[in-house]
TORBAMI-586275 format. One record per residue (C-alpha): residue number from 0; x, y, z. Coordinates in steps of 0.5 Angstrom, whole numbers. Each point is the difference from the previous one (the first is absolute). Layout:
BEGIN
ATOM   nr     xx     yy     zz
ATOM  NUM      X      Y      Z
...
This chain:
BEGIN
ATOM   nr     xx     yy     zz
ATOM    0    186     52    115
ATOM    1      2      3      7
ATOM    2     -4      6      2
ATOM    3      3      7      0
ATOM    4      1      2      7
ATOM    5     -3      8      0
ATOM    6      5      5      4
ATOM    7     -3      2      7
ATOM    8     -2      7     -1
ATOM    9     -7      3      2
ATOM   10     -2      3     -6
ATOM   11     -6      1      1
ATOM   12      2      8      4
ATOM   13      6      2     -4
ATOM   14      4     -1     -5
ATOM   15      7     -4     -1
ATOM   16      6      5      1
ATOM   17      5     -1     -5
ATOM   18      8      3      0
ATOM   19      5      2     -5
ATOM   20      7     -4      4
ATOM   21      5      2     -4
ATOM   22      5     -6      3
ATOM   23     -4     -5     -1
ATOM   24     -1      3     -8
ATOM   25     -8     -2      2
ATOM   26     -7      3      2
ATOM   27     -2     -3      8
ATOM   28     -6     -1      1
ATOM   29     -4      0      7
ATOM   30     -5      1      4
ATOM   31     -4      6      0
ATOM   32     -2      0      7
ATOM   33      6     -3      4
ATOM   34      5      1     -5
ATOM   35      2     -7      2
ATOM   36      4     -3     -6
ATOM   37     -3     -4     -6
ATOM   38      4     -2     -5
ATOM   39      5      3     -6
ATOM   40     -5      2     -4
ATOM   41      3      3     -8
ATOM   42      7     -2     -2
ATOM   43      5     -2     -6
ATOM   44     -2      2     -6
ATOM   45      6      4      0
ATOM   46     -2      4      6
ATOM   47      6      5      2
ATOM   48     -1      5      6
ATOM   49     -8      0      1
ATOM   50     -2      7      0
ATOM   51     -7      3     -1
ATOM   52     -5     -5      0
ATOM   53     -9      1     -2
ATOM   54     -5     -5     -2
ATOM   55     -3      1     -6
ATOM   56     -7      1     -3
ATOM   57      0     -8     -2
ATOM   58      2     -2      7
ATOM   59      7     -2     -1
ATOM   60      6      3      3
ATOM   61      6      5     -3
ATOM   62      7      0      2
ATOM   63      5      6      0
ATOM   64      6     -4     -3
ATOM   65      7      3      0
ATOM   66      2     -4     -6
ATOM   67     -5      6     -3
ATOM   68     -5     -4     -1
ATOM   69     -8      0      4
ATOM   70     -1     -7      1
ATOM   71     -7     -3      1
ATOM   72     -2     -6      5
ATOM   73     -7     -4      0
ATOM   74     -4      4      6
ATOM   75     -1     -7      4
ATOM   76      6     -4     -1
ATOM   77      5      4     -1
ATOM   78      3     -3     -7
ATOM   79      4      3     -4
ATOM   80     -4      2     -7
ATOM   81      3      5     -5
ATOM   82      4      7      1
ATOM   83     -6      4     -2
ATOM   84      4      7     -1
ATOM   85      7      1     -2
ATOM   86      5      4     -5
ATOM   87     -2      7     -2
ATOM   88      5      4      4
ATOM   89     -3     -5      7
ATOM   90      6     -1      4
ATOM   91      1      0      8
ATOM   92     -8      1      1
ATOM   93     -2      0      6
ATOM   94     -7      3      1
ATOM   95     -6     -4     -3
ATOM   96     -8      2     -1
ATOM   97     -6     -1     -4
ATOM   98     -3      6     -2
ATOM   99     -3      5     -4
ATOM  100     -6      1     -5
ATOM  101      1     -8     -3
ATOM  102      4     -3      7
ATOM  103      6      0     -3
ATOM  104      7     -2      2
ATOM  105      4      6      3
ATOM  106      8     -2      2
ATOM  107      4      5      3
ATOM  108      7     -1     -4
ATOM  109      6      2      5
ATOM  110      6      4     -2
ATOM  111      6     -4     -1
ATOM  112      8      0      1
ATOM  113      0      2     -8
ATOM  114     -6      5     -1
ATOM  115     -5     -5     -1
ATOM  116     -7      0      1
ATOM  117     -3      6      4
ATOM  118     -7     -1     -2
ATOM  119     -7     -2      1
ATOM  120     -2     -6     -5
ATOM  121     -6     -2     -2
ATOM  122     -2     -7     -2
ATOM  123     -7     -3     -3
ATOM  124     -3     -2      7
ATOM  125     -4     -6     -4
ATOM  126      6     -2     -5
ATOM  127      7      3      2
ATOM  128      1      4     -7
ATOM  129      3      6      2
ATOM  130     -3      6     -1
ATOM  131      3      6      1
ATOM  132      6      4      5
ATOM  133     -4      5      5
ATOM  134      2      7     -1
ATOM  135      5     -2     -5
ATOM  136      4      7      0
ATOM  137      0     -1      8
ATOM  138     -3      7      1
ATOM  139     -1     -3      7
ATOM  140      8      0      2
ATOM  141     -1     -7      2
ATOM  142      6     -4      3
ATOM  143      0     -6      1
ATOM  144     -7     -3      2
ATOM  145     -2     -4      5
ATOM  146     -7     -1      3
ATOM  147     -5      1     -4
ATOM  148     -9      1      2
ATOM  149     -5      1     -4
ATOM  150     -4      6      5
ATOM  151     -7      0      2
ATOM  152     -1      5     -6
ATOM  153      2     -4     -5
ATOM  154      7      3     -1
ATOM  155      6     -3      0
ATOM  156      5      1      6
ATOM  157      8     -2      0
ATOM  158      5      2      4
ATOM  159      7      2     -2
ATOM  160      5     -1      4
ATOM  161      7      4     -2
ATOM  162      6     -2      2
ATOM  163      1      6      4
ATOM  164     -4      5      3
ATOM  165     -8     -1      2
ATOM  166     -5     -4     -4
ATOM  167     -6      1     -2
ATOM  168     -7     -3     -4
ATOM  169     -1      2     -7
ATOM  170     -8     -1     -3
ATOM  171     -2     -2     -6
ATOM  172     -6      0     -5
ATOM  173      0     -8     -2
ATOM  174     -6      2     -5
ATOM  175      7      5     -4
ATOM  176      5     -3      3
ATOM  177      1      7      2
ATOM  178      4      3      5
ATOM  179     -5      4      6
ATOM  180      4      3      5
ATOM  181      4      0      5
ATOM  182     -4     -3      6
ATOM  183      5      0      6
ATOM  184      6      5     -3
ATOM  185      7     -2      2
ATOM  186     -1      6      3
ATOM  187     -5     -1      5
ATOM  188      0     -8      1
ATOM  189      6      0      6
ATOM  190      2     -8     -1
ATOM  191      5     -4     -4
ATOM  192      0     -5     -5
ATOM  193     -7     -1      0
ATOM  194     -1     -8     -1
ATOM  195     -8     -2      2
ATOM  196     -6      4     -1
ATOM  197     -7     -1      2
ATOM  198     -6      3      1
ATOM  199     -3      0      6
ATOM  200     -9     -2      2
ATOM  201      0      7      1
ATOM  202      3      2     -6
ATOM  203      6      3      3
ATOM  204      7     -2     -5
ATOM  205      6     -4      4
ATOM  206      7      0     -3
ATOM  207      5     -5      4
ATOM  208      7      3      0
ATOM  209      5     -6     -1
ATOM  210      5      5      1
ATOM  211     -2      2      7
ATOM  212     -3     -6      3
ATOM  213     -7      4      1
ATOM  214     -7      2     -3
ATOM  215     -3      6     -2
ATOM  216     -7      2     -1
ATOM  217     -3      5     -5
ATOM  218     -7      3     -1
ATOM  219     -3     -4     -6
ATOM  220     -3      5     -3
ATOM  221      5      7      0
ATOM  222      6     -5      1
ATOM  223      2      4      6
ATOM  224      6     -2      4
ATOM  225     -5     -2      8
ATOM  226      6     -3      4
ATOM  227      4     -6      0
ATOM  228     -4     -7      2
ATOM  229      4     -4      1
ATOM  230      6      2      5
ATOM  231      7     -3     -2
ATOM  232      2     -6      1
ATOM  233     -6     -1      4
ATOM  234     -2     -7      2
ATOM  235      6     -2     -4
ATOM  236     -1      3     -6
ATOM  237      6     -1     -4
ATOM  238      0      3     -8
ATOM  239     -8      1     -1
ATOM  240     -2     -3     -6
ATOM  241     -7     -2     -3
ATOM  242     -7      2      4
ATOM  243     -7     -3      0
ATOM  244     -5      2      5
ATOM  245     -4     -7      3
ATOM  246     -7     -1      1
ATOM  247      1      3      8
ATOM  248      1      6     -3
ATOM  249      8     -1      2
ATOM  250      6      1     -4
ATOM  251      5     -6     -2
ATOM  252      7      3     -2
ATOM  253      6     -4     -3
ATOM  254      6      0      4
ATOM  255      6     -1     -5
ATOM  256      5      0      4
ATOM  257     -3     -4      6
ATOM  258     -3     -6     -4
ATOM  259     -7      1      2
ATOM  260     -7      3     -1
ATOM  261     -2      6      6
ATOM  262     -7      1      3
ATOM  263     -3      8      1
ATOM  264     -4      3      2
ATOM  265     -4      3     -6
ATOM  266     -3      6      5
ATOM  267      6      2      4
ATOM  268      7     -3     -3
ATOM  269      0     -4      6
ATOM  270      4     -6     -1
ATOM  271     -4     -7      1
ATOM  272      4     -5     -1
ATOM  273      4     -5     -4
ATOM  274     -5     -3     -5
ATOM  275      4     -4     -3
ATOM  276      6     -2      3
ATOM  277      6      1     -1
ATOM  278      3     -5     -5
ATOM  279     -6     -4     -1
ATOM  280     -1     -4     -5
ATOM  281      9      1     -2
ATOM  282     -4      8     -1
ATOM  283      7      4     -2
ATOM  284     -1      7     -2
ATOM  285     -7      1     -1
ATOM  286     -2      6     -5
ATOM  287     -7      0     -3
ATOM  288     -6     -2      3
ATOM  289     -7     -2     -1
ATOM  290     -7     -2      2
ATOM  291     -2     -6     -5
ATOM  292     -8     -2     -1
ATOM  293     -3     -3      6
ATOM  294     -4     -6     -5
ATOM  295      6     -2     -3
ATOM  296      2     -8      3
ATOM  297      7     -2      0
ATOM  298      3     -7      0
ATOM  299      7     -3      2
C-alpha cells in the first residue's frame, strides 16, 4: 500500500487556518503561518454557500450550509460524515459556535425573503438533537443574525445585521436561553452590516462591517464604540467578512469581494499584507474563518 504523503505544513508553532469559499462551495485549508495553499479540505455532502465554520468538542469540522443545514466533516481528512443539525426553523445560517454550560451548538438562522428564520438555535452539541430556539418571543429585536461568539464571560453574543440602518450585538445567557442586552445598541455602534465578530488578546470586541468595507473595535468589557480599526477598503479590503486573530497576535479578515485573506496588525489596524492570496487555491468569496487544531495531521 502506498505510503499517504502528509501535507508540508509546520504545525508544530500554529495552526492550519481553514476558509468558508462560497464559489468553490467548499472549505480551503492553508498553512497557518504562510497561508500558503494546502488543499480543498471539506466539501459535497450537499455543501450549498459555505458560511459560519467551527471545530466541535469531538474534533471534527461543522459547516454553515445554505441548503439549511450544519454539516459535519472529519477534522483531519476533511470527509463528508453526516448533516448533524437541521430543521426546526434552521434556514439561511450563517454563524456557528459551540458553547454554553453543555458545549452545545448555537446556529444563527438568518432572515429570509419570506420571513423565516430570524433566530438563534440550539442544538445538542454531542448528538445534533435540537433543543431549544433562544429568546423565542424575540425580546431582543433580532434581525437577521450573522456572527455569532461565545464572550470571555460565558455569554452568548450575536450580531444583528438589519436590512437598513446601524447593526448591533445582542447578548444572551446560553444557561436560559434568555436574552441579556443590548451590548453594542444600534444607537452607539457607528457600522453597517455587521458580518464577522471576534475578540481580541486584549479582550476588546472587533465587528467587520461588510457594508463599508472596514473594521471596528469596541471595548469588551462596557461595549463601547472606540474608533474604527480597520480603515476602509485599507489593503484592498473589499466586504469584510469573518475574523480571527493568528498566534502573532495580527488579525486576519476575509475579503469576500476580493477573493482573498488580509493581514493586520492586531495593535494599531495597520494593513500588513496579503496572507492569503487572492484566488489561492480557486478561493472565491471567502465568508467565515477559523484557526484549526495545531495536532491535527491531514492527508491528500
Amino acid at each position: 500500500m502506498p505510503k499517504k504523503k502528509q501535507l508540508a505544513a509546520d504545525t508544530d508553532n500554529d495552526t492550519f487556518l481553514f476558509v468558508s469559499s462560497t464559489n468553490t462551495k467548499s472549505v480551503m485549508a492553508y498553512d497557518g503561518e504562510t497561508g500558503a495553499f494546502l488543499k480543498k479540505f471539506a466539501n459535497g455532502g450537499g455543501l450549498i454557500e459555505p458560511e459560519g465554520i467551527a471545530f466541535g468538542p469531538d474534533g471534527n469540522l461543522y459547516v454553515a450550509s445554505r441548503s439549511d443545514e450544519v454539516l459535519r466533516y472529519d477534522g483531519e481528512k476533511g470527509n463528508f460524515l453526516d448533516v448533524f443539525a437541521s430543521g426546526h426553523g434552521l434556514v439561511d445560517p450563517a454563524g456557528i459556535a459551540f458553547g454554553g454550560p453543555d458545549n452545545d451548538l448555537f446556529i444563527a438562522a438568518g432572515l429570509t425573503d419570506d420571513g423565516l428564520g430570524n433566530q438563534i438555535l440550539r442544538f445538542d452539541g454531542d448528538t445534533g438533537v435540537f433543543e431549544a430556539v433562544v429568546d423565542p418571543a424575540n425580546a431582543a429585536g433580532l434581525d437577521d443574525p450573522e456572527a455569532l461568539v461565545f464572550g470571555p464571560d460565558g455569554l452568548l453574543y450575536v450580531a444583528s445585521t438589519p436590512e437598513s440602518g446601524p447593526g448591533e450585538v445582542l447578548r444572551y445567557d446560553p444557561a436560559t436561553n434568555s436574552f441579556v442586552d443590548k451590548f453594542v445598541p444600534s444607537s452607539e455602534s457607528n457600522i453597517l452590516d455587521p458580518t464577522g465578530m471576534v475578540f481580541g488578546p486584549d479582550g476588546d470586541l472587533f465587528l467587520s462591517s461588510a457594508a463599508t468595507s472596514e473594521v471596528m473595535r469596541y471595548d469588551g468589557t462596557t461595549g463601547d464604540f472606540e474608533g474604527v480599526f480597520i480603515t476602509a477598503g485599507s489593503g484592498g479590503l473589499n466586504e469584510a467578512e469573518g475574523m480571527a486573530f493568528n498566534s502573532n497576535g495580527n488579525l486576519l479578515v476575509a475579503s469576500e469581494l476580493g477573493h482573498s485573506v488580509l493581514e493586520y496588525d492586531g495593535t494599531t489596524g495597520t494593513f500588513v499584507g496579503e496572507f492569503v492570496v487572492a484566488g489561492s487555491g480557486h478561493l472565491s468569496e471567502p465568508t467565515f474563518i477559523t484557526f484549526g487544531p495545531p495536532e491535527s495531521d491531514f492527508f491528500f
